[in-house]
C-alpha positions as CSV (number, residue, x, y, z in Angstrom):
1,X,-109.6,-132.9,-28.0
2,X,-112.0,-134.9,-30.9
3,X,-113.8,-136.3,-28.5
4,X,-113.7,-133.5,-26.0
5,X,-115.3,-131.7,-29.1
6,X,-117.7,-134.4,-30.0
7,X,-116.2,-135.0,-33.5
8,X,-115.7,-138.7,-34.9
9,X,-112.9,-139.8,-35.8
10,X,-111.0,-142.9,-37.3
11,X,-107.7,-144.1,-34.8
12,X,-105.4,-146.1,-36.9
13,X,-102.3,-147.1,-35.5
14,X,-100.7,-148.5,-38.4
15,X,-99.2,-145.8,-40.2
16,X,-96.3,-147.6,-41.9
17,X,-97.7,-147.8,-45.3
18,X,-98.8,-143.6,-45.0
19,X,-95.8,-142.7,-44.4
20,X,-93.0,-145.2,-45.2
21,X,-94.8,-146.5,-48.6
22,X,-96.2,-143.7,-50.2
23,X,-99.6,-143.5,-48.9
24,X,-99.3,-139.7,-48.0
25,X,-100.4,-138.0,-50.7
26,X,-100.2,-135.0,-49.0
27,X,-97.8,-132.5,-47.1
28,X,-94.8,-134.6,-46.4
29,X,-94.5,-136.2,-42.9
30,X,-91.8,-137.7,-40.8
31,X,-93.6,-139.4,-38.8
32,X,-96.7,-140.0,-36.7
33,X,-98.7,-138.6,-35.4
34,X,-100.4,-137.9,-38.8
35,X,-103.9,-136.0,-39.0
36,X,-105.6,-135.9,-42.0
37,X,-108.7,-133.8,-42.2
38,X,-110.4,-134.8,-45.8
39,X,-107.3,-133.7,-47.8
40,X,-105.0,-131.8,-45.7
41,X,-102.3,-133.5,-43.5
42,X,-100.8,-132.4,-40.6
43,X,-97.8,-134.0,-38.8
44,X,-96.1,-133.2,-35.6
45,X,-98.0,-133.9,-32.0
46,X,-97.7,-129.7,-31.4
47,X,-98.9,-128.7,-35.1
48,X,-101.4,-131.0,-34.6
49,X,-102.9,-129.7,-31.5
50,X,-102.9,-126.1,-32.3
51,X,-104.6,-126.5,-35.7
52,X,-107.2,-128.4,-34.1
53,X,-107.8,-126.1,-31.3
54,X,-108.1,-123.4,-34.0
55,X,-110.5,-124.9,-36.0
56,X,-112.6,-126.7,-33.0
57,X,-112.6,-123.2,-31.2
58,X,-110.4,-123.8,-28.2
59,X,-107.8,-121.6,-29.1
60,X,-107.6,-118.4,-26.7
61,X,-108.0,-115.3,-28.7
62,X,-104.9,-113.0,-27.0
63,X,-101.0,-113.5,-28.0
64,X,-100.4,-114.4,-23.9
65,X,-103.5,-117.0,-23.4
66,X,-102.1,-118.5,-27.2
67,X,-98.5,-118.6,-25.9
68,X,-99.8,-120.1,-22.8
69,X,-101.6,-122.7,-24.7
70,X,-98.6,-123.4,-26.5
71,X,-96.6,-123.8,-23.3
72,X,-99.2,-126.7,-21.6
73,X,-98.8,-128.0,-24.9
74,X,-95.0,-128.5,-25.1
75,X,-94.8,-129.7,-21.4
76,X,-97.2,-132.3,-22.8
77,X,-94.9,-133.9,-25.3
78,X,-91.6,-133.1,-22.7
79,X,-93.9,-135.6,-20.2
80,X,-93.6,-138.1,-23.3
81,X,-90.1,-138.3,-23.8
């Protein structure tokens, strides 16, 4: 979606000192994925994806197209299991 969006971005897969050492200052988190976004931070695959299609505008604006959304969303993380 970042890139999709054209925004840069930092990809760091080694998240064990964020979240297993204290390193989140922020909203706790279980585990990754982990957004942060200056000095918000967002966990879970699902939250992550609808805040950013919220604030990169590809959030449909009706209650069915959002529910939709939220649907292809899902069945993406039930293909990763």
């Amino acid at each position: 979606m970042l890139e999709d969006a054209g925004v840069k971005y930092e990809y760091n897969s080694d998240n064990q000192d964020f979240i297993y050492n204290g390193g989140n200052k922020g909203f706790a988190s279980f585990a990754v994925p982990v957004l942060e976004h200056g000095d918000f931070v967002l966990g879970q695959s699902i939250a992550i994806m609808q805040y950013l299609g919220k604030v990169l505008g590809y959030m449909p604006q009706s209650d069915k197209d959002q529910a939709h959304c939220a649907q292809v969303a899902l069945n993406c993380v039930d293909f990763g299991s």
